[in-house]
PLY file of the C-alpha trace (Angstrom):
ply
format ascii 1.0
element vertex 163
property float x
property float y
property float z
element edge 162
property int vertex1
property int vertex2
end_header
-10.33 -10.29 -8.74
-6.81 -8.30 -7.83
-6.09 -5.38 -8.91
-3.35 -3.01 -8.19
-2.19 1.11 -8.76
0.77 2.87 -8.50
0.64 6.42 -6.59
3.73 7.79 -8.20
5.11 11.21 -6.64
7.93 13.20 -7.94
9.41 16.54 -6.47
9.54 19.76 -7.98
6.84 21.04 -6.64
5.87 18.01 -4.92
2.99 16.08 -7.22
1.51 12.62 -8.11
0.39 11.15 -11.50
-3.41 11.36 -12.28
-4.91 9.80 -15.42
-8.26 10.23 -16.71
-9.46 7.06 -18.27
-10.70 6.56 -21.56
-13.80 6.19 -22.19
-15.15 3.02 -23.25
-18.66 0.70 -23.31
-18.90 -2.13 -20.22
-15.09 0.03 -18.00
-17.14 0.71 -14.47
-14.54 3.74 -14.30
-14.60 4.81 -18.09
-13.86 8.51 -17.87
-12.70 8.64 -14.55
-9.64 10.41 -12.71
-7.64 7.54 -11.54
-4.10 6.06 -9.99
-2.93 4.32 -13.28
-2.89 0.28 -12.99
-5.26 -2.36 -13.34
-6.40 -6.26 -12.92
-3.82 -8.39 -11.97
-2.06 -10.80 -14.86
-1.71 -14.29 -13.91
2.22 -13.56 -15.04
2.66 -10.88 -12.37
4.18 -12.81 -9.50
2.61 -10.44 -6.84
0.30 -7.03 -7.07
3.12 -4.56 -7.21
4.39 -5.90 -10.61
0.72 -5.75 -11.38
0.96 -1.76 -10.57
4.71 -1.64 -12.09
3.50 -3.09 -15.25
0.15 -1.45 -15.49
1.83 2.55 -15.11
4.32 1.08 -18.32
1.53 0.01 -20.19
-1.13 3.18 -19.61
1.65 6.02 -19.28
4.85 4.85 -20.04
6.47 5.86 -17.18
9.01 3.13 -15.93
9.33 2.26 -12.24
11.41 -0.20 -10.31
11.02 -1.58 -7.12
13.71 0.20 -5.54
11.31 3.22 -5.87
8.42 2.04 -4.15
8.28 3.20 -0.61
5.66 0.24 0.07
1.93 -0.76 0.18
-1.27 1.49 1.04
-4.20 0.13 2.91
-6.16 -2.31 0.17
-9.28 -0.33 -1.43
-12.68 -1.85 -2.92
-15.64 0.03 -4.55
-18.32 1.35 -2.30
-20.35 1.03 -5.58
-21.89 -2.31 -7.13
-20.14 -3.52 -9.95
-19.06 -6.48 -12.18
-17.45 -8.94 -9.73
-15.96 -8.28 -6.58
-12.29 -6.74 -6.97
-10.06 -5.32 -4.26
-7.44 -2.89 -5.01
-3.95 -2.82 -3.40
-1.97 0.95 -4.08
1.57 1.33 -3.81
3.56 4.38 -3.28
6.64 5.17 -5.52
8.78 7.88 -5.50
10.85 9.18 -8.51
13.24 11.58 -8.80
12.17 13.38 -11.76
9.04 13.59 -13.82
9.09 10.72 -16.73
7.73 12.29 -20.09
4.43 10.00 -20.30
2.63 8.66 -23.29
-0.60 7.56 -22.30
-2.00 4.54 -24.56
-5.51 3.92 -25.93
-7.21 3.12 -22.58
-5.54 6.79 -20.93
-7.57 9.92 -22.26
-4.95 12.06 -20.80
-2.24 11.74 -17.71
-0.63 14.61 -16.20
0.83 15.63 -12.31
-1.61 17.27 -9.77
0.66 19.39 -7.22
-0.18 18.37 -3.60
-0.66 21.67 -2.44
-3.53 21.61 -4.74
-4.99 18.67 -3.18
-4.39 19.86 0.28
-6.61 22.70 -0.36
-9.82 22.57 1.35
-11.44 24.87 -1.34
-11.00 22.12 -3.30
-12.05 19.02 -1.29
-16.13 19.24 -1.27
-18.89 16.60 -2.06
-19.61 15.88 -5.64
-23.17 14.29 -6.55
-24.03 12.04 -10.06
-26.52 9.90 -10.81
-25.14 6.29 -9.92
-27.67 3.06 -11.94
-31.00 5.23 -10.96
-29.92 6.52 -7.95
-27.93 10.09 -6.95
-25.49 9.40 -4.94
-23.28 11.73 -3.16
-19.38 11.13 -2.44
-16.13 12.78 -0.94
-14.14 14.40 -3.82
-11.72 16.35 -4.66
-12.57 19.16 -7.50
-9.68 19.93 -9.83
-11.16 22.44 -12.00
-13.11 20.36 -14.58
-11.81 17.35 -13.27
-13.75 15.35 -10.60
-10.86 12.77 -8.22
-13.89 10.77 -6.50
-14.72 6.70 -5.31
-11.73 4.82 -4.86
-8.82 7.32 -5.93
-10.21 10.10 -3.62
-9.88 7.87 -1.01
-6.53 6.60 -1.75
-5.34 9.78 -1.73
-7.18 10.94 1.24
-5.30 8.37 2.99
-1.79 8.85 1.73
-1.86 13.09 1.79
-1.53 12.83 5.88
1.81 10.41 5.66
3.25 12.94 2.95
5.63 15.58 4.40
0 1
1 2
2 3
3 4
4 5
5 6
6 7
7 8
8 9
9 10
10 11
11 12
12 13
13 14
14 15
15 16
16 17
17 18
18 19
19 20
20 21
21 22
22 23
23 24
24 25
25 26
26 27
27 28
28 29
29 30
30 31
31 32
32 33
33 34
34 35
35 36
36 37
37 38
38 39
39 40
40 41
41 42
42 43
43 44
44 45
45 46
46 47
47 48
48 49
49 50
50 51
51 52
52 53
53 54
54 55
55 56
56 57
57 58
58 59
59 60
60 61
61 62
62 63
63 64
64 65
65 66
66 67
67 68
68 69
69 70
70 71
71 72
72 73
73 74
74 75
75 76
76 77
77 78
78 79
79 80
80 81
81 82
82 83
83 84
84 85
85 86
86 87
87 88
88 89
89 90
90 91
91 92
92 93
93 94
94 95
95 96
96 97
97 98
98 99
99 100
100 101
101 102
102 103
103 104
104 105
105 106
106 107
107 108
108 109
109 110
110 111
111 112
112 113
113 114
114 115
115 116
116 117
117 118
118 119
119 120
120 121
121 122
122 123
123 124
124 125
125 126
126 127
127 128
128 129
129 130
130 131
131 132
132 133
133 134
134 135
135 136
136 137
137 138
138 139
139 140
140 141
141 142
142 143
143 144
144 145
145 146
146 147
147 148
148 149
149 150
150 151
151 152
152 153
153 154
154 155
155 156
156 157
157 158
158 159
159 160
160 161
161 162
């Protein structure tokens, strides 16, 4: 399986869109902090329409092509779950902040500044209880909010490129 996210920044101060997912029985990521986007549709003709379509659908923001600045490294789960799926990001860039309306499957969306996320104070380990076993990962502690698994390591890789 294909998937695909959109890591959208804007300016003003300089920030990226975060969801928290909604949660619901038999979503792997239910309740997590997350890139917005999703499995790829048969329709999509490659995995950035997958990501373009997927931030419509979950936040309503609208991007284009001509705003994405291209492809990250692809990402997979370090963590067993349904089926094997491999996640391709893509970076866009907008020029001002969209008002979002998250859906049903998007318990709330809002921009984290990257300043914040630079911050070592708040980059430390964060342990849960994983199918039995506690487990221990990289994250990235936003007050209440927990960015860990796949999106902390997305944007661990993209905050180095960023000016």
């Amino acid at each position: 399986m294909t998937a695909a996210v959109a890591a959208v920044l804007v300016p003003g101060p300089d920030s990226i869109l975060l969801i928290r997912r909604a949660e619901r029985p038999g979503d792997p990521w239910s309740g997590q902090m997350a890139l917005p986007g999703g499995r790829r549709d048969p329709a999509d003709a490659d995995p950035m329409v997958t990501a373009i379509r997927e931030t419509a659908e979950e936040v309503g923001a609208l991007l284009e092509p001509a705003h994405c600045l291209g492809a990250l490294p692809d990402v997979a789960p370090g963590t067993p779950i349904p089926g094997p799926v491999v996640v391709r990001p893509y970076l866009f860039v907008l020029p001002g902040r969209p008002i979002l309306s998250p859906n049903p499957e998007v318990a709330e969306a809002g921009w984290v500044r990257l300043d914040v996320l630079r911050d070592p104070a708040n980059s430390r380990p964060y342990t849960l209880e994983l199918r039995g076993a506690r487990r221990t990962f990289p994250a990235f502690h936003l007050g209440s909010d927990v960015v860990w698994g796949m999106t902390e390591r997305i944007l661990s890789s993209l905050l180095p490129i960023l000016p």
